[in-house]
VOGU-3710 file (C-alpha; in Angstrom, 3 decimals, decimal comma):
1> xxxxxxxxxx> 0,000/0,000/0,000  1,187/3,322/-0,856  0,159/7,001/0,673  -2,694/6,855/-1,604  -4,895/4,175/0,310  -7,916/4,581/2,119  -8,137/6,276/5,378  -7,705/4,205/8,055  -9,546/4,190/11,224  -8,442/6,660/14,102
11> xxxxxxxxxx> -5,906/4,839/16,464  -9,287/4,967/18,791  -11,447/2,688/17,250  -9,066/0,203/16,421  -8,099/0,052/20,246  -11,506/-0,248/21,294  -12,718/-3,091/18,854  -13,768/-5,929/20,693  -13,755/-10,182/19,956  -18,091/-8,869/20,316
21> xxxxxxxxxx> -17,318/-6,914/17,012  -16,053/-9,307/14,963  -18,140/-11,342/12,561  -20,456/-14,633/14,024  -19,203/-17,478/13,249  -21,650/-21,045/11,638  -21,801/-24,201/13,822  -19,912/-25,922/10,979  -17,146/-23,142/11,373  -16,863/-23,609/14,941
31> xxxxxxxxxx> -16,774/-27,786/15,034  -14,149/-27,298/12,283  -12,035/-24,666/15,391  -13,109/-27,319/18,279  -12,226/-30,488/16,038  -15,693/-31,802/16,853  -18,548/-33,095/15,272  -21,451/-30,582/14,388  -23,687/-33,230/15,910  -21,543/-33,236/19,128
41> xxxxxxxxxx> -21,546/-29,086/19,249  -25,458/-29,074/19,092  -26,163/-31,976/21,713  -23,549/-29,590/24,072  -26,228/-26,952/23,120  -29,246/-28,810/23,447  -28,373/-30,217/26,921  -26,488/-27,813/28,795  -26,614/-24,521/26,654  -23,341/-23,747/26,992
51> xxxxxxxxxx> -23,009/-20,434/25,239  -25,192/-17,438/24,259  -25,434/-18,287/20,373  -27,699/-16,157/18,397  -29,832/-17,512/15,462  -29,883/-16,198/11,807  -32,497/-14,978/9,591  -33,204/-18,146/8,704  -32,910/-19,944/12,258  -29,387/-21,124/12,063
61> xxxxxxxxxx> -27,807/-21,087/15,367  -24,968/-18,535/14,979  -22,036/-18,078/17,391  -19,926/-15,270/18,569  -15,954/-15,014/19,255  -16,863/-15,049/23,436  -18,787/-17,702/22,429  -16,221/-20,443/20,459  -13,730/-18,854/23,395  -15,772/-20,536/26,215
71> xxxxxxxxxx> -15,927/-23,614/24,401  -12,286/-24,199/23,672  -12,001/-23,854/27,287  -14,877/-26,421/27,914  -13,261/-28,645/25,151  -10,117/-28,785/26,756  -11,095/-29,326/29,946  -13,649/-31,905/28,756  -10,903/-33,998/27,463  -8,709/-33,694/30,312
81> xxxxxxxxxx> -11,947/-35,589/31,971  -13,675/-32,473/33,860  -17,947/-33,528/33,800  -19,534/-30,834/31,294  -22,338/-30,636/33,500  -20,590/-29,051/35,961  -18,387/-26,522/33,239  -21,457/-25,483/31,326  -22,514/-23,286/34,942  -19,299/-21,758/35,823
91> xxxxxxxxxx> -18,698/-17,880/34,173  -15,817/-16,860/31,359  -12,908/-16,507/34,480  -13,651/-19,392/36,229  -13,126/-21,679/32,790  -10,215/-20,017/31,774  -8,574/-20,674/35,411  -9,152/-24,319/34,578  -8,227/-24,877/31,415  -4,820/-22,530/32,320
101> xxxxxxxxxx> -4,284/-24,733/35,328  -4,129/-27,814/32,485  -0,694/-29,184/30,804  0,357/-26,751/28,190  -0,067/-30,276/25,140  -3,693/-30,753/26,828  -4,808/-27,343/25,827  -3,009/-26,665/22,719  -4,906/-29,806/21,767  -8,319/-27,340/22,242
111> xxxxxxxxxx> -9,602/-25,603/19,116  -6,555/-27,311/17,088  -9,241/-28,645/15,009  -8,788/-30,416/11,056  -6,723/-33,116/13,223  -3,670/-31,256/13,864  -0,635/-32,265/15,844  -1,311/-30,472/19,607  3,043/-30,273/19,054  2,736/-28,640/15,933
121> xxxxxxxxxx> 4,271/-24,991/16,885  1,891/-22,163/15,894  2,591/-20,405/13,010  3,926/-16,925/13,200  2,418/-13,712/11,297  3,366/-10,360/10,164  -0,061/-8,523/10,119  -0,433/-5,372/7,983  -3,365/-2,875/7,453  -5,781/-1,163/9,448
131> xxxxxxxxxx> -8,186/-4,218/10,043  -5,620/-6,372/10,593  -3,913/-4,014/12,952  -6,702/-3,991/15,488  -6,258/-5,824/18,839  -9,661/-8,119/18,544  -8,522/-9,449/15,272  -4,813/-10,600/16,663  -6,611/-12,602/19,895  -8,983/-14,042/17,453
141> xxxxxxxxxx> -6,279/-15,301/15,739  -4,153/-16,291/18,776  -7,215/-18,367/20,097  -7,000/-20,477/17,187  -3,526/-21,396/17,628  -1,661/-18,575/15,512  0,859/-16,165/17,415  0,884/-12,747/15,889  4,504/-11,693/16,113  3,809/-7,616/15,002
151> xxxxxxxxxx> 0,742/-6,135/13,589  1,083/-3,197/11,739  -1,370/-0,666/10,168  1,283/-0,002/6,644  4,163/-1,489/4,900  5,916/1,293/5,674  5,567/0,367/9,407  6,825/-3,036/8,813  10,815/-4,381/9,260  10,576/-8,038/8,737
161> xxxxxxxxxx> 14,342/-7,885/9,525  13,024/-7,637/13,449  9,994/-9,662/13,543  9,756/-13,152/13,686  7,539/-13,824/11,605  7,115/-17,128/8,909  3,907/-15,678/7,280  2,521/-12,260/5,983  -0,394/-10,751/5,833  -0,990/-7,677/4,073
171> xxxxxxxxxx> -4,484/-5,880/3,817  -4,592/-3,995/0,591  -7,786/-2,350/-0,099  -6,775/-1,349/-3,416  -3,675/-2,945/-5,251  -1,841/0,291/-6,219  0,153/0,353/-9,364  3,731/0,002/-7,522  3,002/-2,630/-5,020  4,416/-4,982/-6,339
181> xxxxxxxxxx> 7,837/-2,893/-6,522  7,060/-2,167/-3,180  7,254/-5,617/-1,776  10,229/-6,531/-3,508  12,100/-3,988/-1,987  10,830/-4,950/1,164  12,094/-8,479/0,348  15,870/-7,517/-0,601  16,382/-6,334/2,687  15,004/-9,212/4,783
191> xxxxxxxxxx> 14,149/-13,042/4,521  11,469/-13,197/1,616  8,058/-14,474/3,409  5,198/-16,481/1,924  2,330/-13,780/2,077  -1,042/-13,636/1,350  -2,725/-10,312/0,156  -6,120/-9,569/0,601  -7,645/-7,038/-1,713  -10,974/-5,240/-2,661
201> xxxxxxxxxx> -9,771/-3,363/-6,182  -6,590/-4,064/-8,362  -6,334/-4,235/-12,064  -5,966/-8,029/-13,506  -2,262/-6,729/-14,640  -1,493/-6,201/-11,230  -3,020/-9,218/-9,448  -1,032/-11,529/-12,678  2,404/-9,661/-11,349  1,528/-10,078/-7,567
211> xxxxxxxxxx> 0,722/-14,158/-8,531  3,919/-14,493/-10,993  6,061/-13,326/-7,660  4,571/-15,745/-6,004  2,161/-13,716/-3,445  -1,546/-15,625/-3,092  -3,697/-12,748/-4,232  -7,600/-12,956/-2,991  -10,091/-10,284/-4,150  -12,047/-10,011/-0,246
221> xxxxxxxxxx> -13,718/-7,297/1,491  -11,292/-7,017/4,471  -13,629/-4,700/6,782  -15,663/-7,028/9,238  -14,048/-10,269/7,330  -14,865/-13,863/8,998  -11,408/-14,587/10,827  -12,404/-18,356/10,673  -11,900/-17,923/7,311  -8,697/-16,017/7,379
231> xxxxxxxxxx> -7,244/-18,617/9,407  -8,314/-21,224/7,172  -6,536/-19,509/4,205  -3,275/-19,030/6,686  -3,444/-22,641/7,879  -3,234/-24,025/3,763  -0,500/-21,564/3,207  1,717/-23,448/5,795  4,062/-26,325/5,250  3,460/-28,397/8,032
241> xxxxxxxxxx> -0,654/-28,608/7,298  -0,367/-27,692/3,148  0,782/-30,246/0,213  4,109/-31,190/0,644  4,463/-30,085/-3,201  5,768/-32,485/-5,848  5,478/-32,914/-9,444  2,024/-31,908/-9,706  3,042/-27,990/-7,864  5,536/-27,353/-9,988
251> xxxxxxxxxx> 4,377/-27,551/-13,326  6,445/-25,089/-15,326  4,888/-21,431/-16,023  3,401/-21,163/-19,653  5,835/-21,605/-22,515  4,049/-19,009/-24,607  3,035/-15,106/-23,548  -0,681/-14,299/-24,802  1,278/-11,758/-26,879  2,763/-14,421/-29,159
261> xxxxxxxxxx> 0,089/-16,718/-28,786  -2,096/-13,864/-30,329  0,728/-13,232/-32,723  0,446/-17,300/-33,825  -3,461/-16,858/-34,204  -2,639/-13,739/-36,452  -0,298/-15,383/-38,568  -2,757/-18,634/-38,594  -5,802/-16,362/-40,011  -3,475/-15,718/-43,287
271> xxxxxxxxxx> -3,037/-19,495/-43,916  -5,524/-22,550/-45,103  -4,906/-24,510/-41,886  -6,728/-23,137/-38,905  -4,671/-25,591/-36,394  -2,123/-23,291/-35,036  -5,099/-20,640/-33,952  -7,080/-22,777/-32,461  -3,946/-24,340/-30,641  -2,854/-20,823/-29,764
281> xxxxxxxxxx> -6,617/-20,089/-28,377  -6,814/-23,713/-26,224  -3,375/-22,370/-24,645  -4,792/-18,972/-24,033  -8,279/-20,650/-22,047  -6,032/-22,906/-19,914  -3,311/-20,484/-19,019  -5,573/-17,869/-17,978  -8,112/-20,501/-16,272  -4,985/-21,768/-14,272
291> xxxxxxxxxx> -4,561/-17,712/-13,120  -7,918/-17,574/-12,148  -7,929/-21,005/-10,183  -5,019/-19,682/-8,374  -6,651/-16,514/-7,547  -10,058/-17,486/-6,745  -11,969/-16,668/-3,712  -12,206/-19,264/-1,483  -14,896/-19,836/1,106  -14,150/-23,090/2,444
301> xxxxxxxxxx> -11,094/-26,152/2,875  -12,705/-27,811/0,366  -13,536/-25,294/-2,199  -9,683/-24,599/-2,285  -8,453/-27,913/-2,641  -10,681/-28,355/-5,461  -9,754/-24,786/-7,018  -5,744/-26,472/-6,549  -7,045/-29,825/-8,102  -8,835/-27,783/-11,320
311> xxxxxxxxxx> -4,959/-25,394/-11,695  -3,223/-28,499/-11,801  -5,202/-30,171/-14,641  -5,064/-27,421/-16,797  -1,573/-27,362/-16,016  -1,513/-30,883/-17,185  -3,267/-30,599/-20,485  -1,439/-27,639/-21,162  2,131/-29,167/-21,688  1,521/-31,688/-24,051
321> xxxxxxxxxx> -0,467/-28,982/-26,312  2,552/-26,309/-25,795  4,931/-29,175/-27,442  1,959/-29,722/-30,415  2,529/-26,148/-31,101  6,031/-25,840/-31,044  6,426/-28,298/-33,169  3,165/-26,937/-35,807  4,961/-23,437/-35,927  8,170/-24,997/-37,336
331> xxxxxxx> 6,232/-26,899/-39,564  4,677/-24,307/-40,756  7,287/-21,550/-40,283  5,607/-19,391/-37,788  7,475/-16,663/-36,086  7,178/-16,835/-32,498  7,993/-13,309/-31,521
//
């Protein structure tokens, strides 16, 4: 972000935001955080109404940050063999006491959730914008088992070379025209992080040269965002809970620019054999369909491994089409460039 981005909010506001003011979380959300069943989570409800959920529009129970809190205390201490009965009457301090008083493995293991390791250390972030900067957000985040190591309101607030961080995330309502330039020099003066950018406007150019340097670009309203969501997309980012990566993540980038590929098409108009454009035009749909696999909004686990699973077979059916054309353009003497 540059001096040109929106205003943020006075230093006030963003110290008196509370876990109450951030967004209400699903009961599929909030199984996912506990590493329960839904099933389980609503028979805790049913019998001992454990926390002050809300309901929806539509009658879906709905639950607040105090709320999933409480129950990663009652989780924990649940496990450790403490009778629910008895948990589901005692107030916010009285829980915490307990579950505090428990081994430090016993209530990492609490809100781990998607079956992670309890000794798997938390992962470390870099925070930067004015949402992100905001006190409520970084104990959200902390709650679910990710340390904020500095949170930061600009780039131009942020020296990676003294923060410990392994992951960044920057809150960019608008992808200004030099951000990219911007990071890089950020980069050449400290280790280079893996770093997710959250966005609201950018230009396509842009969000191609963010991608290409290897940033994961999402186009998402940051104000009031669901932080079960953000710490989904954090959690696939990291090593330890991501795809270890093999052939299949490192297909090569695209052979051909959509510059020459338009150039082949040109040249394939003037000719009685149509093959090279409509080779050139294939190339073009999978190319930019891996792009926007890469770059789509994703709302759940699932919806991004299948997003990953889509990039990887147009990946796949590109090569073998890239080598058709190489070897049609010789054939037919096509300057490539």
């Amino acid at each position: 972000m540059t001096n040109k981005q929106a205003p943020s909010p006075p230093p006030a506001a963003a110290e008196t935001m509370e876990l109450s003011d951030l967004p209400l979380l699903r009961p599929g959300a909030v199984a996912r955080q506990l590493g329960m069943s839904v099933e389980t989570l609503r028979a805790w409800e049913h019998r001992y109404g454990i926390t002050s959920s809300q309901h929806s529009g539509g009658g879906q129970r709905l639950y607040s940050q105090e709320d999933l809190q409480r129950l990663v205390w009652i989780k924990a201490l649940v496990d450790a063999g403490h009778r629910i009965g008895k948990l589901a009457t005692l107030a916010p301090q009285d829980l915490q006491a307990l579950a505090q008083a428990l081994p430090a493995e016993a209530y990492a293991t609490a809100g781990a959730g998607h079956g992670e390791h309890p000794s798997h250390p938390p992962t470390r972030l870099a925070l930067v914008g004015p949402w992100m900067a905001v006190k409520a957000v970084a104990q959200a985040l902390e709650h679910r088992q990710l340390r904020v190591a500095a949170a930061v309101e600009s780039l131009d607030e942020l020296d990676l070379a003294q923060v410990d961080a392994e992951l960044l995330v920057l809150e960019s309502t608008v992808l200004d025209s030099d951000l990219d330039q911007r990071l890089e020099r950020l980069y050449n003066t400290s280790i280079k992080l893996p770093m997710l950018i959250l966005y609201r406007f950018g230009s396509p150019d842009m969000v191609t040269r963010l991608t290409e340097a290897g940033h994961r670009v999402v186009r998402k309203a940051v104000e009031g965002i669901d932080v079960e969501w953000l710490c989904e997309m954090i959690r696939r980012m990291e090593p330890a809970t991501g795809h270890a990566g093999g052939e299949e993540d490192a297909l090569p980038e695209p052979r051909f620019s959509e510059s020459t590929l338009a150039s082949v098409s040109e040249q394939s108009d003037r000719m009685q054999c149509e093959c090279p454009r409509h080779l050139a035009e294939l190339l073009t749909a999978l190319a930019g369909f891996e792009r926007y696999s890469r770059q789509c909004e994703d709302d759940s686990a699932e919806e991004a491994e299948l997003h990953r699973e889509l990039r990887i077979a147009a990946g796949r059916a590109r090569l073998p089409l890239e080598d058709a054309l190489q070897k049609l353009v010789r054939f037919k003497g096509i300057a490539l460039g």
